[in-house]
N, C-alpha and C positions, 0 to 999 in steps of 0.2 A: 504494500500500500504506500502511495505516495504521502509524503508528509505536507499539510499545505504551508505557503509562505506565512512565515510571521506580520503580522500587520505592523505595517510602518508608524511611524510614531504618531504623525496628522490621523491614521486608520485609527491606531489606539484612541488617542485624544476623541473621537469622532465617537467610538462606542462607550468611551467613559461619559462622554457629555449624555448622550441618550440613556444609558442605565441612570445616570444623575437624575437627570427629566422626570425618567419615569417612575421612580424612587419619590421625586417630589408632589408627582401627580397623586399617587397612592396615601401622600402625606395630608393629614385636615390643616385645611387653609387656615393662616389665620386671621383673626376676626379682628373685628373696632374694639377697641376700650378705649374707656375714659383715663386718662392719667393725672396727674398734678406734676407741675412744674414746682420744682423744690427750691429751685435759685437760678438767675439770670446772668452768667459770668460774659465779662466783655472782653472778648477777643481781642477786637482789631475796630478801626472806628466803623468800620463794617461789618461785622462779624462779633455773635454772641453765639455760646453755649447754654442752653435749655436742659439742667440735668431733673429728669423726668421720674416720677416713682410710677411705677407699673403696677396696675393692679393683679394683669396676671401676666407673671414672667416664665415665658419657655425658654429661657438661655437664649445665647447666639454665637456667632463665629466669629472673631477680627477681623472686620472688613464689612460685616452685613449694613446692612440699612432697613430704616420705619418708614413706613406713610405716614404721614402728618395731613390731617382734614381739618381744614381749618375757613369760618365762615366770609364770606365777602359781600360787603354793600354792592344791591346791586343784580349777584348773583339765583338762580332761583336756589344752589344747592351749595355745601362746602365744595370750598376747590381743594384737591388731594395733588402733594406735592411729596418726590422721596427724599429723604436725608440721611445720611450715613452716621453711625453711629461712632463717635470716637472715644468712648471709653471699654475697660476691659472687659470682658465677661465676665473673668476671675477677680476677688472674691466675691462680687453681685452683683449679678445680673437681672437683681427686680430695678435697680436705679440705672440708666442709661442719659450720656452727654451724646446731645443731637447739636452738632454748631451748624450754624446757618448762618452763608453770607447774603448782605442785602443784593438783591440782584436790580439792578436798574429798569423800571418800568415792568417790574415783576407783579404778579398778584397775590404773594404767600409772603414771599421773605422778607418783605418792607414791614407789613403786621409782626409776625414772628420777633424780626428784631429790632422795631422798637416800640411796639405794642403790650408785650406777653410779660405779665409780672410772675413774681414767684406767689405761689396757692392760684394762679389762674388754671382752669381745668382743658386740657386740648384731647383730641382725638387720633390716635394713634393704631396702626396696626403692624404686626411684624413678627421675627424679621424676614428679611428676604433677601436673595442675592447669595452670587458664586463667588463673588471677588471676595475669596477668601484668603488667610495664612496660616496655619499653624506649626508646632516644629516638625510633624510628618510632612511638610511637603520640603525641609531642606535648607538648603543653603549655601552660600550666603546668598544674601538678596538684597537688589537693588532695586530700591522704592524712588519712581521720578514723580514729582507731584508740582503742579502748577495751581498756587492760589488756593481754597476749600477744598481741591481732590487729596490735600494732605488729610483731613480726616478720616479716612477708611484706614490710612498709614498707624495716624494717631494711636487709633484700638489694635495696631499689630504689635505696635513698638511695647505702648503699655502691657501688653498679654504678655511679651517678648520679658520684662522685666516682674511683673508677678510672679510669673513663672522659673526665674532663675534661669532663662535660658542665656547662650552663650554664640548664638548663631552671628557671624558675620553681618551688619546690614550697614549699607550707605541709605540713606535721604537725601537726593539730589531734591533742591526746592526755590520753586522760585515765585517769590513775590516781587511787587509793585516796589516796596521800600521797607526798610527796619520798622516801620510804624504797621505794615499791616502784616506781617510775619503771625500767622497766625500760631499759637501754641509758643510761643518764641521763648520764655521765660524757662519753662518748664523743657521745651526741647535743650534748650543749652545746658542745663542740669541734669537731665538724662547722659546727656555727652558727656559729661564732666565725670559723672561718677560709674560709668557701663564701656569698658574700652570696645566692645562688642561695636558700639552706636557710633558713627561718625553722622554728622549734619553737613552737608554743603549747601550753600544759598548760593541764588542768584538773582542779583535787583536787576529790575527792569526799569526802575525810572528812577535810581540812584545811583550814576556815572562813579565810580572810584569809590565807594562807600567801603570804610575797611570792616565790616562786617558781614561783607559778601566775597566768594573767591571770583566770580564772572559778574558781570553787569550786563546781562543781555539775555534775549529770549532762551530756553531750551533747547539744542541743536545736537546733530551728529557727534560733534567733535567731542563735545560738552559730555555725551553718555557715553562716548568711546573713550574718555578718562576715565571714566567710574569703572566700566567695566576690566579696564588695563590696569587701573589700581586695586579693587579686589580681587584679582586673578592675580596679584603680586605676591598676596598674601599666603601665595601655595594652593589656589585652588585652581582647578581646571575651568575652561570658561562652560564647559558642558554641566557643570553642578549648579551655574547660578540662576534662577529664579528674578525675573522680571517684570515689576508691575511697574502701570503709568496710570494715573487719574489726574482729569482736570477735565478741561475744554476738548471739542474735539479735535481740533487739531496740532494741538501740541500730543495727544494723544499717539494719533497716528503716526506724528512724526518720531518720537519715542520707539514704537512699537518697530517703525522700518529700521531705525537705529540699531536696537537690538538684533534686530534680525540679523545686520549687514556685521554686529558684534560677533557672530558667531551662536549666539542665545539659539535653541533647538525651538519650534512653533510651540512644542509642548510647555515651554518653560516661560514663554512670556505670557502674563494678564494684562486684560486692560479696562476702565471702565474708567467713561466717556460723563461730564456732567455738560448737559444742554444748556 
């Protein structure tokens, strides 16, 4: 009997994604609750974390995201927008930080943050989503994040340190200026005391700011350091694990990056914020 060919890695990837699916399909959806907003933390002058008590908490993965329904003048229903969660699973998972940046001419995120006080009650459902990490999938890894797509990062990093783990990760990141570095305080502190974590920035509207190593968009060159410096470290470029979130096209441009890095299909993620 002939043996047949092993599925190539895109075949793999193809049947894990459908066992996934259909794994989630068999799964009870989840529903609305009501939550409370426990406190209002302010990020960036755009950007506020909403850490939320759940009435009922199924756990989540690093990286998931909630639906948020939330009412509008105007509308005949809530308008439902997603938001990724950037706090840990571990130790608890009934409290979740949902940051959310104002988005311009938005209809959820201008309310959210700066409407929404703490004991105000929202509506929530979750979680949801692939763009997952944990330490079975590996490493090291390199997280490219432009602007609020560092949040999904956020809940890996912190899981990454709950956990004691010890995995390799860059944060390539890039914001606007040092004012709107969102998580900024506490990411510098994670570095400081986790030699695991390295943080790179890069300002886009702060010429020479020595707080940043690049002053410019996201590019090739820019993810072919990252990937040339953690593969310095003694790892092969075939172990590293690639995610990108933000906009869609820093996205994509990420994703060809890696590719053109050597990064196998199977090991780059991506998720896209509209």
């Amino acid at each position: 009997m002939t043996t047949p060919p092993a599925p190539s890695s895109a075949e793999d990837r193809a049947q894990r994604l459908a066992a996934s699916r259909a794994a989630r399909r068999a799964e009870p959806r989840p529903q609305w609750q009501t939550a409370e907003v426990q406190e209002v933390i302010q990020e960036t002058p755009e950007t506020v974390t909403l850490r939320i008590a759940l009435s009922d908490a199924p756990g989540f993965l690093p990286g998931q995201y909630y639906n948020v329904r939330y009412p509008v003048e105007g509308r005949p229903r809530p308008i439902q927008r997603a938001y990724s969660i950037g706090s840990s699973p571990l130790p608890d998972a009934s409290v979740i930080d949902v940051t959310v940046k104002e988005m311009d001419g938005g209809l959820v995120s201008p309310k959210l943050v700066r409407h929404v006080a703490a004991g105000d009650k929202i509506e929530v459902r979750g979680p949801h989503g692939n763009f997952t990490w944990t330490e079975s999938e590996g490493g090291p890894v390199l997280l490219i994040a432009a602007g609020s797509g560092v949040v999904p990062f956020m809940s890996m990093i912190r899981y990454a340190v709950v956990k004691g783990l010890s995995v390799p990760t860059r944060l390539l990141f890039s914001s606007k200026s040092a004012d709107f570095v969102i998580y900024a305080e506490e990411l510098g502190r994670l570095e400081r005391q986790h030699e695991w974590l390295e943080v790179v920035h890069t300002f886009t509207r702060s010429p020479g700011h020595p707080g940043a190593r690049y002053h410019r968009r996201i590019d090739l060159p820019m993810v072919a350091d990252s990937v040339a410096e953690l593969t310095a470290r003694g790892s092969d470029v075939v172990a590293l694990i690639g995610y990108a979130c933000g906009a869609p096209e820093m996205v994509d441009l990420a994703e060809a990056a890696l590719l053109d890095c050597g990064l196998d299909a199977d090991r780059v993620r991506v998720e896209k914020y509209d």
